[in-house]
N, C-alpha and C positions, 0 to 999 in steps of 0.2 A: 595070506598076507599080501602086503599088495606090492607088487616087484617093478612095479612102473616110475621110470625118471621125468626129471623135470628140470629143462634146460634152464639157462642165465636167465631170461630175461622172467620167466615164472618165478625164480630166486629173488629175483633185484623186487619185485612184487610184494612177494611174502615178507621181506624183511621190513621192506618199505611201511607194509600196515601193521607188523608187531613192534617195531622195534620204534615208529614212528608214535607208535601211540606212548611209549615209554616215555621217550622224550618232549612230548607236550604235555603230558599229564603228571607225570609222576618227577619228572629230574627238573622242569623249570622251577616249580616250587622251592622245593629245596636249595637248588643254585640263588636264588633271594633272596632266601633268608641266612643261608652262608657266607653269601657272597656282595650281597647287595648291588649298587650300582656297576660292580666288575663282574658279576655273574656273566655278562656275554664275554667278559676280557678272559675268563676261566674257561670258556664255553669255545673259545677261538684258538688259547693257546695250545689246547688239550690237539689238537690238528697234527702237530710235527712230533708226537709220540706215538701218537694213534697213528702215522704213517707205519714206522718201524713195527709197531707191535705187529699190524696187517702183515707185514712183510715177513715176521715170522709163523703168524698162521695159515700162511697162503705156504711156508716151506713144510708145516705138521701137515697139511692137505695132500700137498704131493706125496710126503712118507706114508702117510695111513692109504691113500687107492682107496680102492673099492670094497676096503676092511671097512667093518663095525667098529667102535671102540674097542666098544670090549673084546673082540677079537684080536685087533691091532695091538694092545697092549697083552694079551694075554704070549703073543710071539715073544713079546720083551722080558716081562717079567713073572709070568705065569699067573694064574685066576685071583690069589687073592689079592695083589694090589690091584688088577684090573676089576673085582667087583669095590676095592674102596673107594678106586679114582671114578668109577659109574653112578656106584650111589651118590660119591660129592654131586657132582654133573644133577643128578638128577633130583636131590632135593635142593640145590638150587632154582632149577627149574619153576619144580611144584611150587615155590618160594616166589617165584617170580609170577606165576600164575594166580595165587592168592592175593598179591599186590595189587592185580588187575582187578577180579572181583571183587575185591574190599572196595577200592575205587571206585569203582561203575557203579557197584549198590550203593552206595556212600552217598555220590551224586546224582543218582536217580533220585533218592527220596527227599535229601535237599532241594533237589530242582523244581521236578517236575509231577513226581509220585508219594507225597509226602502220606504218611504214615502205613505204607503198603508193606507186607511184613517181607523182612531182610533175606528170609529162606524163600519165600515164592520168586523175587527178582532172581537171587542166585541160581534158584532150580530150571527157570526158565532158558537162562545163558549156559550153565552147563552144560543141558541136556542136547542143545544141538550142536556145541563143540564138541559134546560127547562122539554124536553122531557122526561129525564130520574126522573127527580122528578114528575112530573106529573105520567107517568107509577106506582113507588110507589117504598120503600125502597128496596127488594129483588134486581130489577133491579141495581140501584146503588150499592150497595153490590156484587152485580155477575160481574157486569163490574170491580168492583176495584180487584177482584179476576183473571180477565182474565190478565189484566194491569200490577199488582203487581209483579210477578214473571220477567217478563223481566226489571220491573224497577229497583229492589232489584241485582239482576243482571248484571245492570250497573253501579248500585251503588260500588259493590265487582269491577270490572273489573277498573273504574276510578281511585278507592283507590289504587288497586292492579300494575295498567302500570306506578304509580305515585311516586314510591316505590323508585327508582335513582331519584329523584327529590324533595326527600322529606329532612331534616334537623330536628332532633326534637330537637336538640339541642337549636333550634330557639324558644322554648317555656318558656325556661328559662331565664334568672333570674326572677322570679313572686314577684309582692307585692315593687316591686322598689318603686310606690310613695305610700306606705302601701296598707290598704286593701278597703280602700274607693273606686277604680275602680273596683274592684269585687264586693263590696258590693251594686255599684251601678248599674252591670249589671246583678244580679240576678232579679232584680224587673223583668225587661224584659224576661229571661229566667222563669221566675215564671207566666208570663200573658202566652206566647206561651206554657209549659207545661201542664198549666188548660183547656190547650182543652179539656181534656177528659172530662169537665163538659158536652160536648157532651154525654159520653155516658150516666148520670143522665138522660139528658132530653128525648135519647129515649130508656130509659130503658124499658119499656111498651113493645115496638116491639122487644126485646131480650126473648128468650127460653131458653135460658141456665143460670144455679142461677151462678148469678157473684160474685164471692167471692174474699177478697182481692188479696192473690196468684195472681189473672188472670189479676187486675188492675194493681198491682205492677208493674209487668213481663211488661204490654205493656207500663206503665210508665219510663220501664228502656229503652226501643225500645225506646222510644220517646226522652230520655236524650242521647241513642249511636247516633242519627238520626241526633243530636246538634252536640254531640263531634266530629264526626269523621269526618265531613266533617269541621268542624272548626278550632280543631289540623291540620289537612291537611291541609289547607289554611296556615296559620301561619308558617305550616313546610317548605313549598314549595317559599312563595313570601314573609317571615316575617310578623310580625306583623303592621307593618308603610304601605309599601306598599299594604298589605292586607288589610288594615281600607280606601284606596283609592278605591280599585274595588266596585264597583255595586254590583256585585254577585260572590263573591270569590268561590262559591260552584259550580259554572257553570263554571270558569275561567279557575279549575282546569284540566277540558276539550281540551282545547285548546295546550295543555303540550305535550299533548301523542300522537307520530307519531314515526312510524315504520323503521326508517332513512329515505328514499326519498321515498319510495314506497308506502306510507299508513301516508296520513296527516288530516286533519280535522274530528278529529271524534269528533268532538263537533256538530256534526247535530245528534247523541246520546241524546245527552240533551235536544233535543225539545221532543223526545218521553217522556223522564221523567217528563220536565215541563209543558207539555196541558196534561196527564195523571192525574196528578196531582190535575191539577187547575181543569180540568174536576168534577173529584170527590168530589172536595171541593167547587166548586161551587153549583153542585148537593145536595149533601147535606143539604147544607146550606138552599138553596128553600125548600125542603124538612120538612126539621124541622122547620124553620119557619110558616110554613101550618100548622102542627103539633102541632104546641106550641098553636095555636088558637082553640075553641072549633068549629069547624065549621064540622058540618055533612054530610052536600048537597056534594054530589061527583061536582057538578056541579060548585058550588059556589067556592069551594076548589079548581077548575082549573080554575076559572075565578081570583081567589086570585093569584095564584102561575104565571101567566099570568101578572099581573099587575107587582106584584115584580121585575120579569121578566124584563118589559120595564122600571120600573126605575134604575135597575142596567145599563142598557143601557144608560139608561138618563143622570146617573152619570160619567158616564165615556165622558161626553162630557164637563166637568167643566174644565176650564183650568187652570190646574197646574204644573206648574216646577219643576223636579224631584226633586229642591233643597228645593221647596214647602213644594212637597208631603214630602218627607225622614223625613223632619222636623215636621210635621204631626202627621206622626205615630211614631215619639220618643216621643216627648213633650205630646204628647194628646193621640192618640189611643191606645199605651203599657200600659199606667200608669192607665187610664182609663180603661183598658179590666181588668188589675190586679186586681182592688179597686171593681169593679162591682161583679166578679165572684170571691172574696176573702170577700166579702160583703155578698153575694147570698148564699155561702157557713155557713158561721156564723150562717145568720138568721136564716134559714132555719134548722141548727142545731137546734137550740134555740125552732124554732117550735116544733120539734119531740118531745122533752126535756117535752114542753107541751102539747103536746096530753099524751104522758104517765101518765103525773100528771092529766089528766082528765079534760081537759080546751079546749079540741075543739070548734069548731064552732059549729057539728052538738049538742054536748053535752047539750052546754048553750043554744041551741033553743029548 
């Protein structure tokens, strides 16, 4: 197994291309059509709670050290609620990885690879996230470091050609039918921001002492990652016809050509979206494996292997975009929110009591 760290700034990396692909692809959606033209007002307020919550996972960091989960919680309470609170964790995860694949195949064959079968796209992104989590986290970490800079890059360059196209004016008047559509789309913006309970679980494999500063800082990356391509949407096609596209954040692609000379530079946008999905794929295996006490190097890639074929498996369920979207508003947002705003609580509460002297290992 692979016993190698990976300091802040390899962190601020990996989060940046998982947690970033989240928030353009999957949460802008949904904020538009919950939230309509206050989706960024939902997307901005979520800020001064998402401080506080930070500030209590950056205190579960320092009580867990250089513990596993599962180990960490097995001192408190012994193995069986540390194997329930693991598997929650973990088929979230796998949850949140299938999100991703459903996605990226979805929008391939809309796009660009129309009628290429749904298992080959799958098997192809699998198999080298396979690889890359198997290998062990540095690997992932190095690749999102190679990746990140030209993605970041055409993140600036799409914003930037989009600028005569843009309208901000279009974001106002806010709160027209009150604040109930904002308030309704923070819950959403508050499940995709708690990714960084990511970095809780592999705080273990981090060398560098995380202090809040350094969570803050990538928690504000994470809310510009929201805004800026969300305000843009809305500036550019409004709010009415932006709550229609798919993927307003890739759409905005399509916009920018250089009068007749220079058109379609939305094939820009595949390098950003399998970049993306790559790492957060990866991960996801990764930490999963993780999250389990499993020592056998062997065992551990026969596990990660399995996982492996059933993301594949899943992605053969047939569902209707009009299905899925409906999916993961109604159930998988609300449900990620409640789980890891739940995970966070308790688990406060724990720390709370091992200082009062009530651990597990104490009373045995």
């Amino acid at each position: 197994m692979n016993v190698n760290k990976i300091n802040m700034v390899q962190l601020f990396m990996l989060v940046m291309m998982s947690a970033g692909l989240m928030n353009h692809v999957t949460l802008i959606p949904i904020l538009l059509s919950v939230s309509g033209r206050d989706a960024w007002v939902a997307a901005f307020l979520n800020v001064f709670p998402y401080m506080l919550w930070i500030w209590l996972l950056i205190r579960l960091i320092r009580a867990k050290g250089d513990q596993t989960l599962f180990d960490w919680i097995v001192s408190y309470t012994g193995k069986p609620i540390a194997w329930i609170v693991v598997s929650s964790m973990a088929f979230n995860i796998f949850m949140q990885a299938f999100l991703t694949l459903q996605e990226t195949v979805g929008w391939t064959i809309s796009s660009y690879l129309p009628g290429t079968s749904r298992m080959f796209l799958a098997f192809g992104l699998v198999i080298v996230s396979y690889i890359a989590a198997r290998i062990g986290l540095q690997a992932v970490t190095i690749t999102a470091g190679v990746l990140l800079p030209a993605v970041v890059a055409l993140g600036f360059f799409v914003a930037g050609a989009n600028i005569p196209n843009k309208d901000y004016g279009r974001l106002f008047p806010i709160a027209i039918d009150g604040f109930k559509p904002a308030l309704k789309g923070m819950l959403y913006a508050g499940a995709s921001y708690m990714e960084l309970f990511l970095v809780f679980l592999i705080s273990h494999h981090i060398s560098s002492k995380i202090r809040y500063r350094h969570m803050a800082l990538l928690g504000l990356v994470l809310v510009g990652l929201t805004l800026g391509p969300l305000m843009g949407a809305i500036a550019e096609f409004g709010s009415d016809e932006a709550a229609r596209l798919r993927y307003p954040a890739f759409e905005q692609w399509r916009l920018i050509h250089f009068r007749r000379y220079l058109e379609h530079l939305d094939t820009f946008s595949i390098y950003q979206w399998l970049s993306g999905a790559f790492i957060r794929i990866s991960i996801s295996l990764f930490t999963i494996a993780d999250l389990f006490p499993i020592r056998n190097r062997n065992i551990r890639n026969t596990f990660l292997l399995a996982l492996s074929t059933a993301l594949m498996l899943c992605i053969t369920i047939p569902l209707s975009d009009h299905t899925y979207f409906r999916f993961i508003v109604k159930i998988v947002f609300p449900a990620t929110f409640m789980l890891l705003l739940a995970a966070t609580l308790a688990l406060t509460v724990l720390t709370l009591l091992k200082k009062g002297g009530t651990s597990h290992h104490q009373r045995n």
